[in-house]
KOLTOR-7721 format. One record per residue (C-alpha): residue number from 1; y, z, x. Coordinates in Angstrom, 1 decimal, m for minus. Layout:
+------+--------+--------+--------+
: resi :      y :      z :      x :
+------+--------+--------+--------+
:  NUM :      Y :      Z :      X :
...
+------+--------+--------+--------+
END
This chain:
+------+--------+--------+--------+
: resi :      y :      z :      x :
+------+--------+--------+--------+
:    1 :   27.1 :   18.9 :   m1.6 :
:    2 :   25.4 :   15.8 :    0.5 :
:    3 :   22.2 :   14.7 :    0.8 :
:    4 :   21.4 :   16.6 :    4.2 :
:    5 :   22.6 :   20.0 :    3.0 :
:    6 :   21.4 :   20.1 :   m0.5 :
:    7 :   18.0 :   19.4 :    1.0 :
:    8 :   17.4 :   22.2 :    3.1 :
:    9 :   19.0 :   25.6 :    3.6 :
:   10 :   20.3 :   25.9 :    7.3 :
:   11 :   18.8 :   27.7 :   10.0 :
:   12 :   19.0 :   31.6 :    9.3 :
:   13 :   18.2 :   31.0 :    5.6 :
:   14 :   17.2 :   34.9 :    5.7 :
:   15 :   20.7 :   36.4 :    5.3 :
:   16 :   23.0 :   35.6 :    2.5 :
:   17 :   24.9 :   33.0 :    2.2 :
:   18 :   27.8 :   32.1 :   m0.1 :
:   19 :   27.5 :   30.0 :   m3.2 :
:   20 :   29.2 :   27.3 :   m3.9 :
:   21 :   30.7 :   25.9 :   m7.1 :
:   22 :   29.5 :   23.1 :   m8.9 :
:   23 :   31.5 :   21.6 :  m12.4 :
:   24 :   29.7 :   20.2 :  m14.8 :
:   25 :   32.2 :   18.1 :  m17.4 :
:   26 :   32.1 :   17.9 :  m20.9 :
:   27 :   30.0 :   15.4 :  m22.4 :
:   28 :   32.2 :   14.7 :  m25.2 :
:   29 :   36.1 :   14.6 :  m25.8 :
:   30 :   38.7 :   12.3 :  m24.7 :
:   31 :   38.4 :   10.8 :  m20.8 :
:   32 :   41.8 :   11.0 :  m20.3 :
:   33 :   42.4 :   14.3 :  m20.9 :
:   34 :   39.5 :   14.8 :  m19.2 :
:   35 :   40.0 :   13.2 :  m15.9 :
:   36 :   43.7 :   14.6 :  m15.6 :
:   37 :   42.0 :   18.0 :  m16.1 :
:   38 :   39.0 :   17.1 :  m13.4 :
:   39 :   42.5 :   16.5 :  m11.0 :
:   40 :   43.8 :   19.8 :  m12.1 :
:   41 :   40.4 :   22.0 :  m11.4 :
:   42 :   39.5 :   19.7 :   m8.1 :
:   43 :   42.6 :   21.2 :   m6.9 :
:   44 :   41.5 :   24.8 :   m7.4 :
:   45 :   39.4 :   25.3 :   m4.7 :
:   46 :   36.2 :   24.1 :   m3.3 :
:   47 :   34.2 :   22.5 :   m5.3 :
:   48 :   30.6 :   21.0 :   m4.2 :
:   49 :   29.8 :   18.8 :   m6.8 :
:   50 :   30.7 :   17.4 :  m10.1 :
:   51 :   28.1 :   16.9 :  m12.5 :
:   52 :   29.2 :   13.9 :  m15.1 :
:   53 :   27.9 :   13.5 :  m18.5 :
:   54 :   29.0 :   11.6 :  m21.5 :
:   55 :   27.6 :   11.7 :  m24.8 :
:   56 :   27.4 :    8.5 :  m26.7 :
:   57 :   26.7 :    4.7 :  m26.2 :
:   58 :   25.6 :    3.2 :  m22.5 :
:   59 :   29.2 :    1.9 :  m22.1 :
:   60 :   30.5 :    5.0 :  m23.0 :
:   61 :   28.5 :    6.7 :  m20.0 :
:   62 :   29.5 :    3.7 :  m17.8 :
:   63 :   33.3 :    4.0 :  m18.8 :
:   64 :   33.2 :    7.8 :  m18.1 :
:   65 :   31.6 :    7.6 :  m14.4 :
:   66 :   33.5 :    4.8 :  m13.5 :
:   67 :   36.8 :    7.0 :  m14.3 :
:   68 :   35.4 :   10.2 :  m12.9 :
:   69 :   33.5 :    9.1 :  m10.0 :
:   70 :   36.5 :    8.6 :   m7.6 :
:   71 :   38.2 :   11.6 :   m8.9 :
:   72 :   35.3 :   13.8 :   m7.5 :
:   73 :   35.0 :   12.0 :   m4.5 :
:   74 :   38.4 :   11.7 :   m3.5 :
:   75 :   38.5 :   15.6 :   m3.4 :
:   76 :   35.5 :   16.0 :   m1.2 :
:   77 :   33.1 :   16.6 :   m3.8 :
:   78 :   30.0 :   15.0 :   m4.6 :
:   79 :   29.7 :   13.0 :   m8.0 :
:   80 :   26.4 :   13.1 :   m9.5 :
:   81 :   25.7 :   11.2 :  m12.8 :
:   82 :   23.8 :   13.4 :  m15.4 :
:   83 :   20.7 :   10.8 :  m16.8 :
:   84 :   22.2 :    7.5 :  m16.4 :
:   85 :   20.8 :    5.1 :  m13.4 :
:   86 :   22.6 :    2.2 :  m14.2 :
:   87 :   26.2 :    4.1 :  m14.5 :
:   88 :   25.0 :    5.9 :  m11.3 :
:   89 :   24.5 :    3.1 :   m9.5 :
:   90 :   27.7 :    1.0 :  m10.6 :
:   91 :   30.0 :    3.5 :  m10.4 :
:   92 :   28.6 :    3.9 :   m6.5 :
:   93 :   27.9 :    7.5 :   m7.6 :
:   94 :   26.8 :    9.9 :   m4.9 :
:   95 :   23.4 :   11.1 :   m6.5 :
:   96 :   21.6 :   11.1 :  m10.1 :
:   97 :   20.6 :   14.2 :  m11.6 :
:   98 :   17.7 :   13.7 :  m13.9 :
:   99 :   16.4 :   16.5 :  m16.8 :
:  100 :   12.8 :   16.9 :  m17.4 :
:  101 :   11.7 :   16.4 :  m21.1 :
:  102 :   11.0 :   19.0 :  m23.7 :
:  103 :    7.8 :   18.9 :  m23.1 :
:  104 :    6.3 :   21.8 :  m21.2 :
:  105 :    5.9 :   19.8 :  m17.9 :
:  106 :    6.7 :   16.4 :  m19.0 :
:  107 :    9.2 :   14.1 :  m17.5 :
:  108 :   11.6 :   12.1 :  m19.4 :
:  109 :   13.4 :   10.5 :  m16.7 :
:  110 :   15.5 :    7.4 :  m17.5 :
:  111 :   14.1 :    3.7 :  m16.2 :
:  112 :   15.9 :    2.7 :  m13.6 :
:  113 :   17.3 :   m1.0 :  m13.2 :
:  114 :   16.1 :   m3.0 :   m9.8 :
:  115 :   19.8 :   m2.7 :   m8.3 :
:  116 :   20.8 :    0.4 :  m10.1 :
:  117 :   20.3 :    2.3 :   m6.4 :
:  118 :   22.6 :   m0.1 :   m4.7 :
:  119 :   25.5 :   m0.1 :   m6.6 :
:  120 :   15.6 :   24.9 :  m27.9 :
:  121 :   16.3 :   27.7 :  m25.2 :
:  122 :   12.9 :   29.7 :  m26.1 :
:  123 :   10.8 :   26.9 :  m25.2 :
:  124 :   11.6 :   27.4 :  m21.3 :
:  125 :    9.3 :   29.2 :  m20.0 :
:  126 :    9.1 :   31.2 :  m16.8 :
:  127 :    5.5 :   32.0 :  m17.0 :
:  128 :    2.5 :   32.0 :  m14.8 :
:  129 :    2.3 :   29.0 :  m13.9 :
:  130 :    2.5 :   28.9 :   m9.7 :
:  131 :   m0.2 :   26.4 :   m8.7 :
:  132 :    1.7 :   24.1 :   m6.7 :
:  133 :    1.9 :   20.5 :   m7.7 :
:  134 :    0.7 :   17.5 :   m5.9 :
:  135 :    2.0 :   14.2 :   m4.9 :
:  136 :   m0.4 :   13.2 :   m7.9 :
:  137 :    1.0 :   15.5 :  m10.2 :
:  138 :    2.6 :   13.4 :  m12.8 :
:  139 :    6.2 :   15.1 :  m13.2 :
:  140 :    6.2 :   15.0 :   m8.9 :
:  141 :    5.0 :   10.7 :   m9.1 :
:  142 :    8.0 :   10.4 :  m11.7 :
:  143 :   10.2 :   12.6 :   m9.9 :
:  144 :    9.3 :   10.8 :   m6.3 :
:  145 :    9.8 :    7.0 :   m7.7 :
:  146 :   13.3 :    8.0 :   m8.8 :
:  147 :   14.0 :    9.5 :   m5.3 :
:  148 :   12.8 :    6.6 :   m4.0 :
:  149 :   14.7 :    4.0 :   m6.1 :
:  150 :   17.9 :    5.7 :   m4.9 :
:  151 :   17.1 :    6.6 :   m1.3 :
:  152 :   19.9 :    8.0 :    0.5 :
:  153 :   21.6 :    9.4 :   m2.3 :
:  154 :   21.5 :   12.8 :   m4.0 :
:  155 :   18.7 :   13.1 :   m6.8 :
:  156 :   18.6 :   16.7 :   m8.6 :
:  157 :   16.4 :   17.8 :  m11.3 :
:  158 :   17.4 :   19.9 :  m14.4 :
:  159 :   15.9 :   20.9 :  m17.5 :
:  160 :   13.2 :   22.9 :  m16.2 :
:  161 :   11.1 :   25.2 :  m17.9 :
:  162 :    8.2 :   26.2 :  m15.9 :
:  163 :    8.2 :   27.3 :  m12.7 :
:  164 :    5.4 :   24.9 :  m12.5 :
:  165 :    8.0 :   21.9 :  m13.1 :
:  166 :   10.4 :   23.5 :  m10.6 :
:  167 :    7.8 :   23.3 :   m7.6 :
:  168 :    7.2 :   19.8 :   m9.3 :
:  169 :   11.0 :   18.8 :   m8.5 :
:  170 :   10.8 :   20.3 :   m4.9 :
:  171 :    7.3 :   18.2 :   m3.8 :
:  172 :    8.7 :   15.2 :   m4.3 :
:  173 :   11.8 :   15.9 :   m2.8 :
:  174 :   14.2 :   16.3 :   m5.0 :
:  175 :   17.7 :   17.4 :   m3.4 :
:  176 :   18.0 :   20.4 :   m6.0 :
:  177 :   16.5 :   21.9 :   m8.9 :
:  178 :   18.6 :   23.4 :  m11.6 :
:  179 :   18.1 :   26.4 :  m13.9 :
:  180 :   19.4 :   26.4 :  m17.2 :
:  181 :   19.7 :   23.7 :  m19.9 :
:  182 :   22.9 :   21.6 :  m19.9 :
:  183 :   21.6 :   20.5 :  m24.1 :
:  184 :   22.4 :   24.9 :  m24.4 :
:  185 :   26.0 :   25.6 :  m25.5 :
:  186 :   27.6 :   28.5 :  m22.9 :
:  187 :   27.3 :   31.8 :  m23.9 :
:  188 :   28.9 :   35.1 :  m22.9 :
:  189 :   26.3 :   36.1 :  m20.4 :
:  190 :   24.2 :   33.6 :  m18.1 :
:  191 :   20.8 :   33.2 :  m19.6 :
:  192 :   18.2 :   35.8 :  m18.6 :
:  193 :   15.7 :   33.2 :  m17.7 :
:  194 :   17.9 :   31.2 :  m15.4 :
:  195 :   18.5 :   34.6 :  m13.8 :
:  196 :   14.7 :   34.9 :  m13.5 :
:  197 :   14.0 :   31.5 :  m12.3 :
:  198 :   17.0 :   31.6 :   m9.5 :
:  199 :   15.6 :   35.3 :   m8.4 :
:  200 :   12.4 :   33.8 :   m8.0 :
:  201 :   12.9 :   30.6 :   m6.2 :
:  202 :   15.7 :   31.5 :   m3.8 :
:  203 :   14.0 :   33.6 :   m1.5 :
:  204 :   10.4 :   31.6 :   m1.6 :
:  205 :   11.7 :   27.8 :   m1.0 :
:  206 :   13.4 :   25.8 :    0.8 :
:  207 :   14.9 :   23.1 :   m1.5 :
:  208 :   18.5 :   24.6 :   m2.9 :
:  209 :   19.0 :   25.5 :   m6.5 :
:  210 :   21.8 :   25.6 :   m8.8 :
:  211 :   22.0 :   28.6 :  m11.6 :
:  212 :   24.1 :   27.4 :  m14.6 :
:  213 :   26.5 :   30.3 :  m15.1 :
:  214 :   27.7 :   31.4 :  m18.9 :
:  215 :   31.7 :   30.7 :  m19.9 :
:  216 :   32.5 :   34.2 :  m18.5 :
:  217 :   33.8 :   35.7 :  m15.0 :
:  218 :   30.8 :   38.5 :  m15.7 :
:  219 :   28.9 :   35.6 :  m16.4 :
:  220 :   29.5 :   33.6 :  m12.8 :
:  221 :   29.3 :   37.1 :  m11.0 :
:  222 :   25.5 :   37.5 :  m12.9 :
:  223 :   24.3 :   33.7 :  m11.7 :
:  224 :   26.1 :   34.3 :   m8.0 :
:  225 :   24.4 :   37.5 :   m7.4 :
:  226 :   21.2 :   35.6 :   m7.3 :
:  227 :   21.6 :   33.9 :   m4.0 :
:  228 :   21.7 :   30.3 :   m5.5 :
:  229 :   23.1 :   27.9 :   m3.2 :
:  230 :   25.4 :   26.6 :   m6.0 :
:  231 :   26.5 :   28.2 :   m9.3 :
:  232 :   27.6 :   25.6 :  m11.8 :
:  233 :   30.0 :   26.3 :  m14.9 :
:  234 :   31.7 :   24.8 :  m17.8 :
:  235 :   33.7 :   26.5 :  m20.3 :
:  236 :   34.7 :   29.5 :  m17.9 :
:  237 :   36.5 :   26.3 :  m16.0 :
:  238 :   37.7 :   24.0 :  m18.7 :
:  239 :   38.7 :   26.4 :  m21.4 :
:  240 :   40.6 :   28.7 :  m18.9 :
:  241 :   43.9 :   30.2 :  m20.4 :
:  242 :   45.8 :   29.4 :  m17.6 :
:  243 :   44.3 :   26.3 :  m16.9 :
:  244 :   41.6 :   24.4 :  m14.9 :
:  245 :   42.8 :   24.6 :  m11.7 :
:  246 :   42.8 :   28.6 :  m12.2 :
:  247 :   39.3 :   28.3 :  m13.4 :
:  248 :   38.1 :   27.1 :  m10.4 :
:  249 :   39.9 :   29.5 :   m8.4 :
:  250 :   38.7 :   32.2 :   m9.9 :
:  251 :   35.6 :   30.9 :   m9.8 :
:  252 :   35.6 :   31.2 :   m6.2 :
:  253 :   37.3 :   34.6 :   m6.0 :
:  254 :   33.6 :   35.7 :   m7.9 :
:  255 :   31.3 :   34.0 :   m5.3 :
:  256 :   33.9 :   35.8 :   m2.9 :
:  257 :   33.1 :   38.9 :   m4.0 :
:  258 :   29.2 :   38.0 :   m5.1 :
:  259 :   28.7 :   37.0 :   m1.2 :
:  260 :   30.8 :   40.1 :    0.1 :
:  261 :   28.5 :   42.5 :   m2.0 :
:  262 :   25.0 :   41.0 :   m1.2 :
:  263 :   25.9 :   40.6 :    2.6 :
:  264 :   26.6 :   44.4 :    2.4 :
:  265 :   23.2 :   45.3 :    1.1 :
:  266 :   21.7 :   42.7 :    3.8 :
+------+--------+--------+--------+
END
């Protein structure tokens, strides 16, 4: 994932195209475990991005992207800190993903430093809400002064609940809006409203989305046959029985096969 092709979809944006993976790492545990298993699933397959969290303290969030950063990049993905500026920006991150509040519509994006750039489920809704947002809208002001502050680099939006937020993310130019809450422990299946959000979105706009896929290969198949431009997972990668790097090529096998059966019914 860069900045130009999580922007727009390419020319042709009419027939299917493949989905690509994107790993989202556990927020807690211990980081050196955890980067030697971010090695072992980079060298899987492709991966577009990697998503980094951390639960606990500022430093502990700093620590974890300085550590994981270079992994991701190193293999030709992109590293995106999850809701951290100042650990984005330090650890010369490629791109910031932010998540909305839970608030219907409101945004609670972290406050970004000066220098930073330089360096529960039922509550979503997919109602019927479909005005579009304005620049004045205040989720799209919040959104666009965080693009701003970190011009050049990726800035993604999560935690979205209304369809109203979604169009929100995409009007102030946000490089990708993704469905499904990362605070929502993996299930079995892929959530029925980040299926409805991804069906929805992916054939009426241009700004890429990402569906967050449940812990199972069923799971990835349901949030690849969508169309989003990138499925993310978690447990079905890090929890594999034969290990990360087989996650992630498995992974891929699905979108295989998710691409190869939507391109037949083209």
């Amino acid at each position: 994932m860069s900045k130009r092709d999580s922007n727009r979809r390419s020319a042709g944006a009419d027939k299917p195209a493949r989905s690509r993976l994107v790993l989202v790492t556990p927020d807690t545990g211990d980081i050196g475990v955890l980067a030697d298993d971010l090695r072992l699933a980079l060298s899987g397959g492709d991966v577009a991005a990697v998503l980094i969290g951390r639960a606990g303290s500022d430093a502990d969030r700093q620590s974890a992207a300085e550590r994981l950063v270079p992994i991701a990049q190193g293999a030709g993905a992109a590293a995106v800190v999850i809701g951290d500026t100042r650990a984005a920006g330090r650890s010369k991150a490629d791109g910031l993903h932010l998540d909305l509040g839970a608030g219907e519509d409101d945004a609670a994006l972290p406050a970004a430093d000066e220098d930073d750039a330089a360096g529960e489920a039922d509550a979503e809704d997919d109602g019927d809400d479909d005005e579009a947002p304005s620049r004045g809208d205040p989720v799209t002001a919040e959104i666009a002064e965080m693009v701003g502050r970190f011009k050049g680099k990726i800035v993604g939006v999560g935690g979205v609940r209304t369809r109203h937020a979604a169009m929100a993310a995409a009007e102030a130019d946000a490089a990708y809006v993704l469905f499904g809450l990362l605070e929502r422990p993996d299930a079995d299946v892929t959530h029925h409203k980040t299926l409805t959000f991804a069906d929805w979105w992916v054939p009426l706009f241009e700004v890429p989305c990402i569906a967050l896929a449940g812990a199972t290969r069923d799971a990835v198949a349901e949030a690849a046959s969508t169309g989003a431009e990138f499925v993310a997972v978690r447990t079905f990668v890090w929890t594999h029985p034969e290990g990360p790097a087989a996650g992630v090529a498995e992974a891929n096998t699905v979108l295989d096969e998710a691409f190869a059966a939507r391109s037949a019914e083209a």
